[in-house]
C-alpha positions as CSV (number, residue, x, y, z in Angstrom):
1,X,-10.9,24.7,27.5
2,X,-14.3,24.2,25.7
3,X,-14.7,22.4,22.6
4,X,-14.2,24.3,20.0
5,X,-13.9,24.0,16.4
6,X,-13.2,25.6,12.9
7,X,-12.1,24.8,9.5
8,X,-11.6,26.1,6.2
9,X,-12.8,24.5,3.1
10,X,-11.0,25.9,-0.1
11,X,-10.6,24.2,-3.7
12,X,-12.2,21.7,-5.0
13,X,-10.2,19.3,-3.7
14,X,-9.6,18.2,0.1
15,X,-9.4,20.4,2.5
16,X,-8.5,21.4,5.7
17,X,-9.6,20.9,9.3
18,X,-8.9,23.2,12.3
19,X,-10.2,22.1,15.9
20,X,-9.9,23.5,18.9
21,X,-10.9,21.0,22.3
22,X,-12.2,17.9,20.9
23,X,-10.6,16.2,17.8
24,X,-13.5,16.8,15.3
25,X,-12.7,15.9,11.8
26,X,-13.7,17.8,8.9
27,X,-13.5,16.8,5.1
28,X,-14.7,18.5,2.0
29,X,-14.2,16.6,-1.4
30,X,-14.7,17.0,-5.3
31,X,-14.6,15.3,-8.8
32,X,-12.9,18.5,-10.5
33,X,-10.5,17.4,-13.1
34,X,-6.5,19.1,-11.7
35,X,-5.4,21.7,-14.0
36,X,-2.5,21.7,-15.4
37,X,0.0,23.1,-13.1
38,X,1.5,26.3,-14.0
39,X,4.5,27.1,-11.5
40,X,5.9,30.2,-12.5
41,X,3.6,33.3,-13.2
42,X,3.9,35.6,-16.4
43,X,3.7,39.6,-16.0
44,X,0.9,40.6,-17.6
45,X,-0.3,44.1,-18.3
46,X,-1.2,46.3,-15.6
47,X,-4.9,45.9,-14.8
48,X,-6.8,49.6,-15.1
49,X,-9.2,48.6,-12.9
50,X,-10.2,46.3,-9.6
51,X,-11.6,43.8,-11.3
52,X,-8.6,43.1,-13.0
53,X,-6.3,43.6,-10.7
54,X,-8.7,40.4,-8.5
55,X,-8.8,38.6,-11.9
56,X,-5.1,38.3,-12.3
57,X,-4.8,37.4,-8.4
58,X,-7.1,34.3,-8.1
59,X,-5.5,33.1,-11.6
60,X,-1.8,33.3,-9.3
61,X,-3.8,31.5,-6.9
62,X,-4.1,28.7,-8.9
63,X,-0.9,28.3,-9.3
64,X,0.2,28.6,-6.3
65,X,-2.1,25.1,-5.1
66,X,-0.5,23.5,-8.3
67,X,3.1,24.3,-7.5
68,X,2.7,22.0,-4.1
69,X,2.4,19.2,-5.7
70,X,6.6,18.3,-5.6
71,X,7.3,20.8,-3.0
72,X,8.2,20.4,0.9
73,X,9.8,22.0,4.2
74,X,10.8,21.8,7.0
75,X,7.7,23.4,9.3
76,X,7.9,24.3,13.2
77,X,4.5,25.1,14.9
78,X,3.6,27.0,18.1
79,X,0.8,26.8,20.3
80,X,0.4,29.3,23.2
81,X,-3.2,29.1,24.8
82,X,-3.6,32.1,27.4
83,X,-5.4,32.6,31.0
84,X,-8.0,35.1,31.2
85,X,-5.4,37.8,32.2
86,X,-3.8,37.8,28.9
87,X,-0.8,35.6,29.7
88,X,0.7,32.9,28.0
89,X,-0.1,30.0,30.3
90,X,0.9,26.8,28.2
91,X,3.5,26.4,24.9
92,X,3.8,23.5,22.4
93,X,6.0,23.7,19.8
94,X,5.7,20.8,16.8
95,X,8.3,20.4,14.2
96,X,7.7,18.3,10.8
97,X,8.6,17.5,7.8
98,X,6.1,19.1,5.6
99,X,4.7,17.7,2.5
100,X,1.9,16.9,-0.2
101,X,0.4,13.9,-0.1
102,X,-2.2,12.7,-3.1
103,X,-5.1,9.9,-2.6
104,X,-4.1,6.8,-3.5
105,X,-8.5,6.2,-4.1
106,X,-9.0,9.3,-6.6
107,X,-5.8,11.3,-8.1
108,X,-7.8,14.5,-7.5
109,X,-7.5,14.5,-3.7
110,X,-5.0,16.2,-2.3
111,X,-3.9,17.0,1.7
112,X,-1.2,17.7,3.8
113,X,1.2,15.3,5.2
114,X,3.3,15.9,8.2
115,X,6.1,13.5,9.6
116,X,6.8,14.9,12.9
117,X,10.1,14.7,14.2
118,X,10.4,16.8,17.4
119,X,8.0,18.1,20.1
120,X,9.3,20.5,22.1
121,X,12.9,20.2,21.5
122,X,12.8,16.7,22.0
123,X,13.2,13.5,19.0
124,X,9.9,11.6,18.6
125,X,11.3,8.1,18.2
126,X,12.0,6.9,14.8
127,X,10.2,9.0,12.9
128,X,10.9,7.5,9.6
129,X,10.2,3.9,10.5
130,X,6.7,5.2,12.3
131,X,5.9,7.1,8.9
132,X,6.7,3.8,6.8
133,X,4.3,2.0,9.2
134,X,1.5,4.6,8.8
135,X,1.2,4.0,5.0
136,X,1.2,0.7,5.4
137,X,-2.0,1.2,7.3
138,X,-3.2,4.5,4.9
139,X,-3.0,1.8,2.1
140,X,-5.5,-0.2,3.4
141,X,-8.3,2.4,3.5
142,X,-11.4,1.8,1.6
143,X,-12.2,5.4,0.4
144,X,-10.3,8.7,-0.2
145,X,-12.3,10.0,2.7
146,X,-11.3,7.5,5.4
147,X,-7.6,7.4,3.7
148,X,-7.2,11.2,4.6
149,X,-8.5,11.4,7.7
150,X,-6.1,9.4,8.5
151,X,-3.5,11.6,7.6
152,X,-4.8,14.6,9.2
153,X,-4.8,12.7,12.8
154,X,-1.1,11.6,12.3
155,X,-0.2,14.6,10.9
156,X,-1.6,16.2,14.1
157,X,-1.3,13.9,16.4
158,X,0.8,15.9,18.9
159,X,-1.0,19.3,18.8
160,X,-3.4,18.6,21.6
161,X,-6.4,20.8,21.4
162,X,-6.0,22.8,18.5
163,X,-5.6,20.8,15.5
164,X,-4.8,22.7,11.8
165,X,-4.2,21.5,8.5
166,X,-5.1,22.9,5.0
167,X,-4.2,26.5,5.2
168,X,-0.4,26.1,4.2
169,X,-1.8,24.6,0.9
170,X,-4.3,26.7,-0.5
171,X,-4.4,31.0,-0.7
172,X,-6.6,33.7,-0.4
173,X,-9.8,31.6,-1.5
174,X,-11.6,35.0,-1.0
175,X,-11.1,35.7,-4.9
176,X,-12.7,33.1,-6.5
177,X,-14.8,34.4,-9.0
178,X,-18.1,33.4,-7.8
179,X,-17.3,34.1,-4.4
180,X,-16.2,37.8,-5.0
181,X,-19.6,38.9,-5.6
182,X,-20.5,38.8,-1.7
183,X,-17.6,41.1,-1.0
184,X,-17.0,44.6,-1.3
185,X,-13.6,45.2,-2.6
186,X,-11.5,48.7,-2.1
187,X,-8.2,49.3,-3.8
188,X,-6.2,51.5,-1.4
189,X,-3.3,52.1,-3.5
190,X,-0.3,50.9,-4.3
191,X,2.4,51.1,-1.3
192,X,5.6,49.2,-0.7
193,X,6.1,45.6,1.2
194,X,9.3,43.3,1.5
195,X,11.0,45.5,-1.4
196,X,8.5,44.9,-4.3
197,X,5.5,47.6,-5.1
198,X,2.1,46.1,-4.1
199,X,-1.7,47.0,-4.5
200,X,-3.2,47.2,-1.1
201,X,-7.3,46.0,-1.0
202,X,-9.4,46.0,1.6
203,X,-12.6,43.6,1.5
204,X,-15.4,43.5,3.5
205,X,-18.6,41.0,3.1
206,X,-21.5,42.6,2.1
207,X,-23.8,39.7,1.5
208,X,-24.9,35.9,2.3
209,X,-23.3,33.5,-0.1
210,X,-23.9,29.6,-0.6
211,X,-20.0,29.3,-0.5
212,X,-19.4,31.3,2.5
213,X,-20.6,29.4,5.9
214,X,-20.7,29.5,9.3
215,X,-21.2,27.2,11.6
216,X,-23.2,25.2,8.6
217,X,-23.1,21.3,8.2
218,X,-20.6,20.5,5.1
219,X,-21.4,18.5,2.3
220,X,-18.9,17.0,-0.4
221,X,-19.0,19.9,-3.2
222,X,-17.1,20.5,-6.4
223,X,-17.0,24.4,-5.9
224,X,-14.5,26.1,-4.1
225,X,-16.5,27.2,-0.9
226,X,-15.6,28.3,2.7
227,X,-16.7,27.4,5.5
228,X,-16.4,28.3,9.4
229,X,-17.1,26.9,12.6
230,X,-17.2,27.8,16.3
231,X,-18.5,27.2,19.2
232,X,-20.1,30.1,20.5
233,X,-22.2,30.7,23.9
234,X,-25.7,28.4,23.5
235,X,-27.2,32.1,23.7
236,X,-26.5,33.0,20.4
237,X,-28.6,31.6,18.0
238,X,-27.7,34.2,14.8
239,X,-24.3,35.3,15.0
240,X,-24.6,37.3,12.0
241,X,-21.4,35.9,11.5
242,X,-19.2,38.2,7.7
243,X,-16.1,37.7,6.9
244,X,-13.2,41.0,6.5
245,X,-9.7,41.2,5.6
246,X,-7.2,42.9,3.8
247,X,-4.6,42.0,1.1
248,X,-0.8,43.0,-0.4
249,X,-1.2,41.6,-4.3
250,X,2.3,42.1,-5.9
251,X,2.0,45.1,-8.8
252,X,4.2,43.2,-11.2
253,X,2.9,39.5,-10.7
254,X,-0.1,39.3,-8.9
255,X,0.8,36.9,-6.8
256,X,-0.7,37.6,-2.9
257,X,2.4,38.4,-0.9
258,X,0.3,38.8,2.7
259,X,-3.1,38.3,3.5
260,X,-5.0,39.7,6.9
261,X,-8.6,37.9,7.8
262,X,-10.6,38.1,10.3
263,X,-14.4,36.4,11.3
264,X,-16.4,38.6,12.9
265,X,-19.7,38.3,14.1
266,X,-22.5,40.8,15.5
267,X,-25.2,38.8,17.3
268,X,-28.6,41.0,18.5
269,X,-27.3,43.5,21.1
270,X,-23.9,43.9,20.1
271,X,-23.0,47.1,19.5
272,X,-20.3,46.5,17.3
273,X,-18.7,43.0,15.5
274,X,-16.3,41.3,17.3
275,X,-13.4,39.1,16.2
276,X,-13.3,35.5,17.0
277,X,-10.6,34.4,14.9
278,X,-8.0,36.5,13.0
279,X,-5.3,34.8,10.4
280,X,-2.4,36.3,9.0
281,X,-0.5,34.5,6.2
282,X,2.8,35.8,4.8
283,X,4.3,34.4,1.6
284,X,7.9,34.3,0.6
285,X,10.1,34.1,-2.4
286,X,11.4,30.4,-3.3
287,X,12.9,30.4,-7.0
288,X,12.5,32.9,-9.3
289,X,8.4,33.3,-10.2
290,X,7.2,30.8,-7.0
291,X,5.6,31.9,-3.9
292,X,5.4,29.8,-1.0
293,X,4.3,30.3,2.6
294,X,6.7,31.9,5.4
295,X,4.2,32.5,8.4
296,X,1.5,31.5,9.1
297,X,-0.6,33.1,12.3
298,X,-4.1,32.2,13.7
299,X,-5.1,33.7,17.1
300,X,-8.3,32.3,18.6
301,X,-10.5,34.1,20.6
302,X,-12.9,32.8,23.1
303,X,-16.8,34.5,23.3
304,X,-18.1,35.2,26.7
305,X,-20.8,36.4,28.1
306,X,-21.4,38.4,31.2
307,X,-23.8,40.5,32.3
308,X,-25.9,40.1,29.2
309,X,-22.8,42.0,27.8
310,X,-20.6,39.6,24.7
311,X,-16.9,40.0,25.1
312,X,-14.0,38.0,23.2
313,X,-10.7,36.7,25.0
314,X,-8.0,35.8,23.4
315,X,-7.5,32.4,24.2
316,X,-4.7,30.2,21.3
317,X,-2.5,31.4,19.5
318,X,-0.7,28.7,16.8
319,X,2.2,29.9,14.4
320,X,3.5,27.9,11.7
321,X,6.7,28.8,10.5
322,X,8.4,27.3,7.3
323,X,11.7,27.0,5.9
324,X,12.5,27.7,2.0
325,X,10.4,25.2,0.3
326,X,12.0,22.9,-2.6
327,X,11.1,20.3,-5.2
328,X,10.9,17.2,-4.1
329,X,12.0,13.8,-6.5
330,X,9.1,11.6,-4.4
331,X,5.7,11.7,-5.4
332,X,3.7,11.0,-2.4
333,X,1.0,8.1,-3.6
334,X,1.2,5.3,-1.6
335,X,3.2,3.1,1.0
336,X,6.5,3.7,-0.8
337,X,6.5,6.9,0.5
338,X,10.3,8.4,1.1
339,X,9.5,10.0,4.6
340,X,13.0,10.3,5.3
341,X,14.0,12.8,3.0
342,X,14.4,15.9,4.3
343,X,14.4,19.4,2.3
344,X,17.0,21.9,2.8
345,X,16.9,25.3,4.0
């Protein structure tokens, strides 16, 4: 497999990293004060309009990123990477304790921690001992930056070519305010999903936008932004690269209960755009008023070129599954760092 990479940057906090082929490390920071967290969302009125309706959303977005803070699971992921017939060829799976961990150089730096326990089935050693060992070391970084890149390669140390962190923590960045603009939103309706009434919105972008890139060099930032990249053939030198998707916001809370995405892009000659990666994220309900992730699904697909003709083959597919998610008593700062706790289903 080709080298191949893409990330995500959301939040003005770190962020998240997702590379396929080589290990490339990708970090986005900022200097934004945290909010105040706000757990459990409060009905409001029914929006009459679209606007409201995305208003209310990104506010329950918010909290969701804030509600992470004392939470963790247990997390199992799956890699299948398939042969050019459409079979699965090769299967990973990873399982981990997941958790949040916070900078220990500036309080407003947040990323994901995983203490990984079994690959494929099997125990991985003492996992506890090696994750009291490992912050030993994290302790001794000179900057937030070099601390948390740390913690994405342990957390990831084990998934082989396709390395993902970030999008467990942070939702449906897509409605920040000033990103919203370079979108065309459409309110389907309201239909049903999981048992609770839902507005269903399909967006579409529309426009270039300084917080939307594509295979674009990152730079620290204190604006919620994101970002893709992959490598593509050497032929294709503007992908035309926009960004589509679809969402289920819940009619009562607006909180996002699913969210469909897809990266598309339409180089010269293409006749229509074609799909080069595709994430679906379902959320589930924790205690009352707190939504948490329950599946998490990216498929990967591989440009080619033949005949002057651009085709797309699915090539990885990586699933994160989680358990309920509960509050944890350790704050995760530093080398004193509980690994060994273990949340329940």
């Amino acid at each position: 497999m080709n080298g191949k990479l893409f990330f995500i940057a959301i939040l003005a906090i770190f962020i998240s990293t997702l590379a396929f082929g080589q290990k490339t490390v990708v970090k986005t920071t900022s200097t934004l004060p945290t909010p105040t967290p706000t757990v459990a969302p409060t009905p409001t009125p029914t929006p009459v309009t679209l606007e409201g309706i995305l208003t209310e959303a990104e506010k329950q977005t918010q909290n969701y990123r804030q509600a992470f803070n004392s939470l963790l699971a247990e997390e199992t992921k799956t890699f299948e990477e398939y042969n050019k017939d459409g079979e699965a060829k090769k299967r990973r799976s990873v399982e981990s304790n997941f958790l949040v961990y916070q900078s220990t150089k500036n309080e407003n730096f947040i990323t994901e921690y995983r203490n990984v326990v079994k690959v494929d089935g099997k125990a991985v050693g003492d996992s506890n001992k090696r994750a009291e060992d490992f912050f030993e070391n994290v302790l001794k970084s000179t900057s937030a930056e070099s601390e948390l890149d740390k913690i994405l390669e342990e957390s990831t140390r084990y998934d082989k070519t396709l390395n993902i962190s970030g999008f467990t923590l942070y939702q449906s960045p897509i409605l920040t305010a000033y990103i919203r603009p370079a979108f065309d939103f459409r309110l389907n309706g309201r239909e049903t999903f999981n048992g609770r009434t839902v507005y269903s919105i399909n967006y579409q972008q529309k426009s270039k936008s300084p917080y939307v890139l594509f295979n674009e060099k990152v730079a620290f930032t204190d604006k919620i932004y994101i970002n893709y990249e992959i490598e593509l053939p050497k032929q294709i030198k503007e992908p035309n690269a926009l960004l589509r998707g679809k969402l289920w916001i819940d009619a009562e809370t607006f909180e996002v209960l699913r969210e469909e995405l897809e990266q598309t892009i339409q180089p010269k000659g293409a006749t229509n755009p074609l799909v080069v990666l595709r994430t679906e994220l379902e959320y589930q309900k924790n205690e009352p008023g707190l939504v948490t992730p329950k599946k998490i699904t990216l498929t990967y697909y591989e440009v080619r070129r033949k005949d002057e003709q651009l085709t797309v083959q699915k090539d990885t597919v990586a699933t994160f599954e989680y358990t309920k998610f509960t509050k944890s008593d350790v704050e995760v700062k530093s080398g004193d760092v509980n690994s060994s706790e273990t949340p329940k289903p």
